[in-house]
C-alpha positions in Angstrom: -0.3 -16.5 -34.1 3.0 -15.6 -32.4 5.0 -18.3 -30.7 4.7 -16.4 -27.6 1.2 -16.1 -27.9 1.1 -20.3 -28.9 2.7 -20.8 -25.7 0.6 -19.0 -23.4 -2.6 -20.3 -25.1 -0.6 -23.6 -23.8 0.2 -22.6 -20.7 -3.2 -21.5 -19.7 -5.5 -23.4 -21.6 -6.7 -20.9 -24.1 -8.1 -18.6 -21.0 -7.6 -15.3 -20.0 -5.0 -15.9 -16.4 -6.9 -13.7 -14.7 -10.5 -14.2 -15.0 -10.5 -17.2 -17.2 -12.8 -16.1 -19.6 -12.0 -17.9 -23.6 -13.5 -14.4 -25.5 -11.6 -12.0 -27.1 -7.7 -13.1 -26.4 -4.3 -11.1 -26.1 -1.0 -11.2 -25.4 -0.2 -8.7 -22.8 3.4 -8.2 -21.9 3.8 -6.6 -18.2 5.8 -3.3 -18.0 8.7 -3.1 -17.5 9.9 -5.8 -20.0 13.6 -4.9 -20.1 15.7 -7.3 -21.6 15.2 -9.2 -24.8 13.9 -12.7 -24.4 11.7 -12.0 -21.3 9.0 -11.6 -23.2 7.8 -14.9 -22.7 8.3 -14.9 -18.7 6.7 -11.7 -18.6 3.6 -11.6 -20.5 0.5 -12.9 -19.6 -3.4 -14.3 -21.8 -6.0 -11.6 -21.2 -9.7 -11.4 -22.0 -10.5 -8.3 -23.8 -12.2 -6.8 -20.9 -9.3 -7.6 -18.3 -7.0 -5.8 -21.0 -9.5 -2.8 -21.5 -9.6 -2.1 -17.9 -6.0 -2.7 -16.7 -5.2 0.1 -19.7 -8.0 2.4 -18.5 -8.4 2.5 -14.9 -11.8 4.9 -15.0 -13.3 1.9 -16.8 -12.6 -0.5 -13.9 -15.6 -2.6 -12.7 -14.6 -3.5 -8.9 -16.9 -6.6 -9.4 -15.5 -7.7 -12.3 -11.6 -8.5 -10.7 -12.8 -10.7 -8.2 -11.6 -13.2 -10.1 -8.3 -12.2 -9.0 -9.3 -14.3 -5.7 -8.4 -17.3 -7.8 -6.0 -15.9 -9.9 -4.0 -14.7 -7.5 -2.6 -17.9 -6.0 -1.2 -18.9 -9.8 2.4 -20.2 -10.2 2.8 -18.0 -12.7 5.0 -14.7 -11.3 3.4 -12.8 -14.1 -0.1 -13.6 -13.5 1.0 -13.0 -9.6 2.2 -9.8 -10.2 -0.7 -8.7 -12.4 -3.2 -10.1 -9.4 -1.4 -7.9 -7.2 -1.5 -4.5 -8.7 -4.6 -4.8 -9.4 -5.6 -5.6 -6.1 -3.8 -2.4 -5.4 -5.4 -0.4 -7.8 -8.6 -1.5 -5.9 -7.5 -0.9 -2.5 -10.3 0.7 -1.7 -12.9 -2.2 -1.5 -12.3 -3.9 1.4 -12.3 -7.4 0.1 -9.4 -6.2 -2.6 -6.8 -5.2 1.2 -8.1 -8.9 2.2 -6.9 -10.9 -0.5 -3.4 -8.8 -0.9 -2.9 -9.5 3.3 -2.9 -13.1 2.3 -0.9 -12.9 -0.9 3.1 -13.6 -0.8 5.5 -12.9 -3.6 9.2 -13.7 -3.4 11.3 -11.0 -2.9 12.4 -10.8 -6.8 8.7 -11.2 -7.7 7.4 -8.5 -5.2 10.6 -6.1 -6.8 9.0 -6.7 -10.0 5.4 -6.1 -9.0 6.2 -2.7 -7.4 8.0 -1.4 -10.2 5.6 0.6 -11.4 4.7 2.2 -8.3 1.1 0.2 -7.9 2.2 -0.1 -4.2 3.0 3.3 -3.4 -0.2 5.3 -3.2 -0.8 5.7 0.4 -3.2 3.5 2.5 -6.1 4.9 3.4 -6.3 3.1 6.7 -3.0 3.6 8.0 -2.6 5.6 10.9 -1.2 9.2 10.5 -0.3 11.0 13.5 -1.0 15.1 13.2 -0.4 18.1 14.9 -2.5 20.9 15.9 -1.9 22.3 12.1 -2.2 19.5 10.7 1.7 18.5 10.1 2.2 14.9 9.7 4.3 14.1 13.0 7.2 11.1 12.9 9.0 9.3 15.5 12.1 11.3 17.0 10.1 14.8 16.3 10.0 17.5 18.7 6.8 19.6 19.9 5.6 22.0 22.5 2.8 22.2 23.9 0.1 24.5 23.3 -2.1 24.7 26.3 -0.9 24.0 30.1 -1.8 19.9 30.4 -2.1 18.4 33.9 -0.7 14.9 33.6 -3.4 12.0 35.5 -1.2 10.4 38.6 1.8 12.5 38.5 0.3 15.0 40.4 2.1 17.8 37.8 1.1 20.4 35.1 2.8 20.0 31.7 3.4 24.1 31.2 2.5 25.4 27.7 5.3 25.9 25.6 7.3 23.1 27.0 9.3 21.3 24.3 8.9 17.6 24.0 11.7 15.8 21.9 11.9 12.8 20.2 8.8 12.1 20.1 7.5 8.0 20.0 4.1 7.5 17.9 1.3 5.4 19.9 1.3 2.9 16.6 -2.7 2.0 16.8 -3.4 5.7 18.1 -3.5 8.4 15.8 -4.6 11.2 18.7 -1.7 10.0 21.0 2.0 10.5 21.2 4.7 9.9 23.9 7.2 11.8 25.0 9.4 13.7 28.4 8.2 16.9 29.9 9.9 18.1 33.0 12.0 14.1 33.2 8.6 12.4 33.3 7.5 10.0 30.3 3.8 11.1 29.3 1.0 10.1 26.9 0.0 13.5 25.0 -2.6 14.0 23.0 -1.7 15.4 19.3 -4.3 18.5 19.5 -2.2 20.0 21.8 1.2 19.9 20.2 3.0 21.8 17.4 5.8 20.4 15.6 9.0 22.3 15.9 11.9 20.8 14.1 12.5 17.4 12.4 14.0 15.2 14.7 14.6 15.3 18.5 17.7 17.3 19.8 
């Protein structure tokens, strides 16, 4: 046995850090290491099935990581930055989005968790505002209008092909945008715009 791996049999009590499990033990060192002697610091006790599925992804059994509800509050920044990419990985399941709401890394630690991109893949709930064709539509865009749109208590029609620029996004409505037509501020729905240019002149 290494003396890394004698230490984090110490440190976690001959379990696995994530699921606790005693069967089937390994060292497994989080990518990426980088310098010599952070091996330690950054390496972590698995079970052989945590270690299985975090290196094959199509194995992973949803059911089987809810451990990380536990897990996930260690002291360890390895073992937190473990919890939380997995949690990413698993996004997906509800109860995965729960537990990473109420996770908190320092900022090194979160650096070091996102390294390898787990946080990137794009949230399936967030809100995505699109226009007629389907182009994903940012604040400080410009539009025009496709169809003639008579605005509710301003007792005017917003003509089709009128340009709208810079654009604000409704944040918790993805059919909805702001914007000026003819100097008055109005709520326009996002089938009937197409984006023009990136950003507002």
């Amino acid at each position: 046995m290494s003396v890394i791996e004698k230490k984090l049999h110490t440190r976690s009590n001959s379990n696995c850090e994530l699921c606790t499990s005693a069967e089937n033990l390994n060292v497994y060192s989080l990518p990426p290491i980088g310098e010599k002697g952070e091996e330690l610091d950054k390496s972590i006790l698995v079970c052989g099935t945590c270690h299985s599925q975090i290196e094959n992804p199509d194995t992973m059994d949803s059911n089987h990581w809810r451990c990380l509800n536990d897990s996930m509050w260690s002291e360890v920044p390895a073992v937190q930055v473990m919890a939380w990419r997995m949690l990413h990985r698993l996004k997906k399941f509800g109860w995965s989005q729960d537990m990473l709401d109420m996770m908190y890394l320092d900022e090194e630690t979160a650096e070091w968790a996102n390294a390898m991109g787990d946080g990137d893949e794009e949230d399936e709930n967030k809100i995505v505002h699109k226009d007629v064709n389907g182009n994903i539509l940012s604040d400080g865009d410009s539009v025009v209008l496709i169809k003639d749109l008579v605005v509710k208590g301003a007792n005017f029609t917003a003509k089709r092909g009128a340009p709208v620029h810079r654009i604000s996004l409704v944040w918790d409505n993805a059919e909805q945008i702001e914007g000026r037509v003819d100097g008055q501020h109005i709520v326009i729905l996002t089938q009937y715009v197409k984006k023009t240019k990136e950003g507002g002149q």
